[in-house]
Backbone as JSON, one array per atom type, in Angstrom:
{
  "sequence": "XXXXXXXXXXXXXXXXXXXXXXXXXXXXXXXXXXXXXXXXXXXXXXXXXXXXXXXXXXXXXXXXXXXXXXXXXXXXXXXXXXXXXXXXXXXXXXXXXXXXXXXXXXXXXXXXXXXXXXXXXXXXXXXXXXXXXXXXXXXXXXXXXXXXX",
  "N": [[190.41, -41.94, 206.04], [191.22, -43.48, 203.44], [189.85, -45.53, 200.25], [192.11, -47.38, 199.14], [192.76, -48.13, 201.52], [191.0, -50.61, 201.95], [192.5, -52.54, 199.75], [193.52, -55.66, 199.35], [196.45, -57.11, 200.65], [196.69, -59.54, 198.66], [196.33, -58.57, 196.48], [197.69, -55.89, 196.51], [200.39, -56.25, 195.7], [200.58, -57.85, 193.14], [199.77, -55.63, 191.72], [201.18, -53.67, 192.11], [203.63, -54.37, 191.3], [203.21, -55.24, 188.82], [202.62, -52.27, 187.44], [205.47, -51.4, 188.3], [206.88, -52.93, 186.3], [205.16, -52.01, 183.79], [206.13, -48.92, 183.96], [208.93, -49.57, 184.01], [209.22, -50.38, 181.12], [208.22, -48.51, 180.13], [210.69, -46.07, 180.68], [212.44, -47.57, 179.17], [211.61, -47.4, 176.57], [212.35, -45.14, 176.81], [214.17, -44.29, 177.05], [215.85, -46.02, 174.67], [214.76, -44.76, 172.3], [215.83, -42.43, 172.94], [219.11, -43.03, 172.79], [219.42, -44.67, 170.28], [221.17, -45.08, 167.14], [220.04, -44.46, 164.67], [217.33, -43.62, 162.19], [215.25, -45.83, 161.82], [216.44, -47.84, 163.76], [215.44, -46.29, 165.95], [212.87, -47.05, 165.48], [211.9, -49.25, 166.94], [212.45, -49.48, 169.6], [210.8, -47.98, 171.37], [208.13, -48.47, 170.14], [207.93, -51.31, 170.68], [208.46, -51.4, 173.67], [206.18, -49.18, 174.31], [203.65, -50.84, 173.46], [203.98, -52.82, 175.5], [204.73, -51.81, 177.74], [202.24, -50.13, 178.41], [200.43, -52.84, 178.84], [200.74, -53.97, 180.71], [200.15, -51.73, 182.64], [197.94, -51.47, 182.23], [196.4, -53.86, 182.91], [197.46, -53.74, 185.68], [195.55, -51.53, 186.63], [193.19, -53.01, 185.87], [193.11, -55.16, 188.07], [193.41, -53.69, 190.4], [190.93, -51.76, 190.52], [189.4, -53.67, 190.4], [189.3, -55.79, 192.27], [188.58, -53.41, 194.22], [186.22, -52.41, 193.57], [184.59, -54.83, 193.59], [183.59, -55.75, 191.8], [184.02, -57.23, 188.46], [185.63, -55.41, 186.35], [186.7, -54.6, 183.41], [186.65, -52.82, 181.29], [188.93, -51.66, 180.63], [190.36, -53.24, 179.16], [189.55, -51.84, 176.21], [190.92, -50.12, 176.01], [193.38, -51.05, 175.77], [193.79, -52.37, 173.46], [193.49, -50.44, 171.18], [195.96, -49.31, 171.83], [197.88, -51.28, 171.54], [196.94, -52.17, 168.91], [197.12, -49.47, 167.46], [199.66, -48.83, 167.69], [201.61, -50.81, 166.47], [200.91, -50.31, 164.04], [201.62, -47.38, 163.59], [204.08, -47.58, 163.52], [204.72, -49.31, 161.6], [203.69, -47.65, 159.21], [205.13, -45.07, 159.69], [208.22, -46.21, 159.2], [207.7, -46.96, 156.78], [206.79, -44.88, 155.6], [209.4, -43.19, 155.77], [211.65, -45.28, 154.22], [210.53, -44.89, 151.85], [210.8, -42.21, 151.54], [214.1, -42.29, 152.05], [214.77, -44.4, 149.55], [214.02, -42.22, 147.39], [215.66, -40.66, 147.76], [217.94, -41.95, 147.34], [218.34, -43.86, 144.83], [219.35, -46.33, 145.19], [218.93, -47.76, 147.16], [218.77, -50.77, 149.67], [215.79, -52.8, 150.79], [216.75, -53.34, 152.85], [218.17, -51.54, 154.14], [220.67, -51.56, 152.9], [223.77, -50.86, 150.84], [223.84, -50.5, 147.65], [226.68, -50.84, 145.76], [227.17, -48.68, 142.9], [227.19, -49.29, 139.43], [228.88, -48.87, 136.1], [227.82, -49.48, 133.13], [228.86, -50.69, 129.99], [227.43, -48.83, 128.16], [227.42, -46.64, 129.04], [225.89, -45.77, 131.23], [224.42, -45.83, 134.24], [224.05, -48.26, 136.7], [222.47, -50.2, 140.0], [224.21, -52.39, 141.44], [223.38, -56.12, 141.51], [223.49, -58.67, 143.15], [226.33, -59.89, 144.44], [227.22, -62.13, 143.54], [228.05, -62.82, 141.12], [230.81, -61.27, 141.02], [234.0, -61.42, 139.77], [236.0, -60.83, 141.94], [235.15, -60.67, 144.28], [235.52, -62.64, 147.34], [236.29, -65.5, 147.5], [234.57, -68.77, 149.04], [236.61, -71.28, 150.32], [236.4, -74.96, 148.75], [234.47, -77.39, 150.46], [236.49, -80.04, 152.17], [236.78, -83.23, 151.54], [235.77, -85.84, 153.73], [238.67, -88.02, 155.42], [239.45, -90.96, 155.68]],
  "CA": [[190.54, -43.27, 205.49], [191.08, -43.87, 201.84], [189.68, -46.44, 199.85], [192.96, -48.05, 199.18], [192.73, -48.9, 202.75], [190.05, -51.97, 201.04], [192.85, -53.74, 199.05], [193.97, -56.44, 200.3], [198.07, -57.36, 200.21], [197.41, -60.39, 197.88], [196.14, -57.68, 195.34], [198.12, -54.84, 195.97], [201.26, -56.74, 195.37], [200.95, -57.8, 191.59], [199.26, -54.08, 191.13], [202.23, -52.66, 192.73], [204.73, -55.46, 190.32], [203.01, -54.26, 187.31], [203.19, -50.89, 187.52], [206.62, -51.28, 188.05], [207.44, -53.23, 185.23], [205.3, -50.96, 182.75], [207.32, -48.23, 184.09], [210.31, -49.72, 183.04], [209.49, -50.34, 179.89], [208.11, -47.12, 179.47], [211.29, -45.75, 180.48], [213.39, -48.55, 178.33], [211.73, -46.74, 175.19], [212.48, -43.95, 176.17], [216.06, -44.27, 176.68], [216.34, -46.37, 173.2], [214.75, -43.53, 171.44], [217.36, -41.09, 172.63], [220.36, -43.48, 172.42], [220.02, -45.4, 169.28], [221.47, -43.99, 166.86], [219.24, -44.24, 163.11], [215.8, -43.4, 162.48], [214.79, -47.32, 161.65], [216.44, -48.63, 165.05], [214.48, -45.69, 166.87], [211.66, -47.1, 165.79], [211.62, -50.32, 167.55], [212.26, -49.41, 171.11], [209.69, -46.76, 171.8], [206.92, -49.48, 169.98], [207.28, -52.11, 171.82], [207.87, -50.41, 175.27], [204.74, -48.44, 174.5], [202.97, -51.6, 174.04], [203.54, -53.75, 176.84], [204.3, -51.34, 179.24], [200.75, -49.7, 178.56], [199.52, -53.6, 178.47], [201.09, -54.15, 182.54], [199.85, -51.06, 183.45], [195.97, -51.46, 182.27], [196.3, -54.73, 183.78], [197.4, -53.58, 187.34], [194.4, -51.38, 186.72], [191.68, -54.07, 185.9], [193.39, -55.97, 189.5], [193.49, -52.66, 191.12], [189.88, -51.52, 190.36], [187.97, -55.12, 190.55], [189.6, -55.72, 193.57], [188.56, -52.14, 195.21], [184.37, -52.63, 193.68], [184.43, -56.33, 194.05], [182.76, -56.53, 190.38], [184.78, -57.53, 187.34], [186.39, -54.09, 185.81], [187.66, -54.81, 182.37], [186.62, -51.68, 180.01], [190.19, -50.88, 180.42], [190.46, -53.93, 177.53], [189.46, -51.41, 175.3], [192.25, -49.01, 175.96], [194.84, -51.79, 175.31], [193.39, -52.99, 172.05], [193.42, -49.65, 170.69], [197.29, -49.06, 172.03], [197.79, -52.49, 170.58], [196.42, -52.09, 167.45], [197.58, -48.4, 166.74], [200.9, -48.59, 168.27], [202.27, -51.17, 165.57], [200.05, -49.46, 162.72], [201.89, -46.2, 163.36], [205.52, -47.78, 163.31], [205.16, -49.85, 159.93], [203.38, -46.44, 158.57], [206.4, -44.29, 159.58], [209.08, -46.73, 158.7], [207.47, -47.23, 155.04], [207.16, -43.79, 154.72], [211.17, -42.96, 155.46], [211.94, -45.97, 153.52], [210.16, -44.11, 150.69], [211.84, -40.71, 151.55], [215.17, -42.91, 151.55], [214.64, -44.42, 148.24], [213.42, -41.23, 146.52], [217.06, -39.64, 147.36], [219.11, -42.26, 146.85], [217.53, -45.0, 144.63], [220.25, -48.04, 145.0], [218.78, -48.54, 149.02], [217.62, -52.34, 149.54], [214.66, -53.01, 151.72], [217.51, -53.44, 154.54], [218.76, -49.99, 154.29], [222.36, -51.27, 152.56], [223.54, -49.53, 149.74], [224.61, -51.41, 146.7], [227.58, -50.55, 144.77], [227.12, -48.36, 141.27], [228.34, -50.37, 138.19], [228.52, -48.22, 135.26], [227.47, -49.99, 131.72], [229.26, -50.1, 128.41], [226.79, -47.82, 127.14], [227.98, -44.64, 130.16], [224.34, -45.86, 132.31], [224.97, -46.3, 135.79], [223.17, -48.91, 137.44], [223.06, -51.04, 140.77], [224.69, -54.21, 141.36], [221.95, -56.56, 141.92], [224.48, -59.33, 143.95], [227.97, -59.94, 144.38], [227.65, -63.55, 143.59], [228.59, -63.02, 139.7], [231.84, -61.32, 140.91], [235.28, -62.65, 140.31], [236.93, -60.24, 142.77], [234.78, -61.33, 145.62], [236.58, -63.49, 147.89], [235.38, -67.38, 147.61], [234.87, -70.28, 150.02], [237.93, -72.56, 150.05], [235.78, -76.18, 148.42], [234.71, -78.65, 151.58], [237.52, -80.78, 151.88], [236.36, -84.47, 151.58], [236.32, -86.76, 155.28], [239.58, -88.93, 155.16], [239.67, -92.35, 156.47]],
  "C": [[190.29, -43.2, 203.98], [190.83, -45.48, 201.2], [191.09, -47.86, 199.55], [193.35, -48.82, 200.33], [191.98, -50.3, 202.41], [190.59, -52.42, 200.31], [193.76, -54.07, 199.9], [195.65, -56.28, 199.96], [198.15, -58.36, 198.72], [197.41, -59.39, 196.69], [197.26, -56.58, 194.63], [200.03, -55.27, 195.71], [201.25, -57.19, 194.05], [200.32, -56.64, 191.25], [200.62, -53.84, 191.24], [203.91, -53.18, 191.35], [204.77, -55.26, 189.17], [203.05, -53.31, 186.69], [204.45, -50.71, 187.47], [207.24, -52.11, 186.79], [206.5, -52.68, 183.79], [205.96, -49.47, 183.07], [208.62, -48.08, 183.77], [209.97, -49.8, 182.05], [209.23, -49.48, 179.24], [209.79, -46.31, 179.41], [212.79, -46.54, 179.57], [213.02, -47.9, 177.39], [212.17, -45.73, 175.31], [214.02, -43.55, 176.38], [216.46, -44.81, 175.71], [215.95, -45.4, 172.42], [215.8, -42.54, 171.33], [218.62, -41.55, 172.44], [220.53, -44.1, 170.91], [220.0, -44.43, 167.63], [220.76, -43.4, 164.91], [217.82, -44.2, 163.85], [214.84, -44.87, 162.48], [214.99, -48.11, 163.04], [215.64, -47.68, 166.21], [213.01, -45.93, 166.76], [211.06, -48.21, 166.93], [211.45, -50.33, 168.94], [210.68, -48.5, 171.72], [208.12, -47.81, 171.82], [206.76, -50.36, 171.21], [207.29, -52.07, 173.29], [206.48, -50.36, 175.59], [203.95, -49.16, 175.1], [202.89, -52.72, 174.97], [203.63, -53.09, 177.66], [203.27, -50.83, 179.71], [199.6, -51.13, 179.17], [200.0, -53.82, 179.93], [200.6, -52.96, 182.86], [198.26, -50.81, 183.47], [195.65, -52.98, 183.06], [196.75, -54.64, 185.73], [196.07, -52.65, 187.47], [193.44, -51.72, 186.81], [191.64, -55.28, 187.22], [192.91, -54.82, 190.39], [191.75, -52.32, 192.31], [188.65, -52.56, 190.68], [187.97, -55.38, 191.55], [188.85, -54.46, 194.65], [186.53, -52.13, 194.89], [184.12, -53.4, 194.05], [183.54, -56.29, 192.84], [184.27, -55.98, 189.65], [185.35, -55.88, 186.48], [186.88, -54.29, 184.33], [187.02, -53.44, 181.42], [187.77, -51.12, 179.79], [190.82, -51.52, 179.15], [190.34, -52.88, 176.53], [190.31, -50.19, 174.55], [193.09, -49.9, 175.42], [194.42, -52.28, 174.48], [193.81, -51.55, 171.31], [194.99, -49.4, 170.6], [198.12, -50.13, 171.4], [197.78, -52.86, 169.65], [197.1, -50.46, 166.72], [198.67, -48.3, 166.66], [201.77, -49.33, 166.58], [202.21, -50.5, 164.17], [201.31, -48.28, 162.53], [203.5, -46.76, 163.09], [205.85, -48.57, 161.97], [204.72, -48.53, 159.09], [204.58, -45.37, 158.24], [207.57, -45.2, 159.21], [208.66, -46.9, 157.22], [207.55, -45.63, 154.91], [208.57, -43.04, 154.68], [211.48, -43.75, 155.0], [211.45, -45.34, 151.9], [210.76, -42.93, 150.45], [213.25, -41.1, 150.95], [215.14, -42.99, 150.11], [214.73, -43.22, 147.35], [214.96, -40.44, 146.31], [217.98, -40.62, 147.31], [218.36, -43.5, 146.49], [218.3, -46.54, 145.02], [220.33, -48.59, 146.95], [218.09, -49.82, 148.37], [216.72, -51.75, 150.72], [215.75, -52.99, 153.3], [218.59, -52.33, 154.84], [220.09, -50.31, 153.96], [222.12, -50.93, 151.14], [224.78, -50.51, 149.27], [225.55, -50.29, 145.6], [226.81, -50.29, 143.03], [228.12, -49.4, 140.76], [228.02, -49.64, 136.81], [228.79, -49.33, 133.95], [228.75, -49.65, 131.02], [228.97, -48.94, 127.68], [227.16, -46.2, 127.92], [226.56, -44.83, 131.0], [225.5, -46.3, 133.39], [223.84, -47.38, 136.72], [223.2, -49.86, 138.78], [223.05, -51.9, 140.71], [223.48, -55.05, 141.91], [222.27, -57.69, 143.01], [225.72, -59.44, 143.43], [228.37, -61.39, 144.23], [228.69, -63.82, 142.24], [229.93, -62.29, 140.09], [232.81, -61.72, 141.17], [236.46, -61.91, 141.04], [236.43, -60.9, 144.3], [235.54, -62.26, 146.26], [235.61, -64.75, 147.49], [236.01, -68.33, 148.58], [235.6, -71.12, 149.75], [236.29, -73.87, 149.91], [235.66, -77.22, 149.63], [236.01, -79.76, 151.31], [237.06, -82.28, 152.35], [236.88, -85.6, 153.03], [236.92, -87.73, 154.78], [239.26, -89.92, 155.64], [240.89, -92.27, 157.11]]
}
């Protein structure tokens, strides 16, 4: 006889629900990591996977466990604060620092990884376009056309 024999059904049914849905989302990051296809959109899947599917699976733990002593279980809180708290930390850390790598080899990146058109000076400088509002090649919005009677 194993202890698991001592939870009940109502229990081991959202244990069993949670587990399976941090499972998926573990494996949801980890199929966006290998499919998508830049280093900026690989960051996003893997993160937030990490952290909710870690945050359903310490929670079927703190049901699991409270359920199986019959006292309150939560020190597992302190795992999902930490996964919580580091998880995002580490993905604005590594995205600023390849945003810095970026930059460094090609300076005319924006903050949204597009890449502005050189415009070379009078003087022979080359510099980037800062918007495309001042040009008169751009296409322009046909003028609202005033409601008839």
């Amino acid at each position: 006889m194993t202890r698991l024999d001592l939870v009940p059904l109502w229990a081991a049914v959202p244990v069993a629900i949670l587990l399976v849905i941090g499972a998926t989302l573990a494996l949801l990051g980890a199929v966006g990591l290998l499919r998508l296809r830049t280093f900026y959109d690989r960051l996003h899947a893997p993160t937030l996977c990490t952290s909710w599917g870690t945050a359903a699976t310490i929670l079927a733990s703190m049901v699991m466990f409270t359920t199986m002593s019959g006292r309150p279980v939560i020190h597992e809180i302190v795992i999902g604060i930490f996964v919580m708290i580091t998880t995002p930390i580490t993905l604005l850390m590594l995205g600023r620092a390849a945003l810095r790598r970026d930059r460094a080899k090609d300076p005319t990146m924006l903050d949204e990884g597009a890449r502005l058109p050189l415009i070379e000076r009078d003087d022979g400088t080359k510099e980037a376009a800062k918007t495309l509002e001042g040009d008169e090649n751009a296409p322009q919005e046909a003028p609202p056309q005033p409601m008839g009677n």
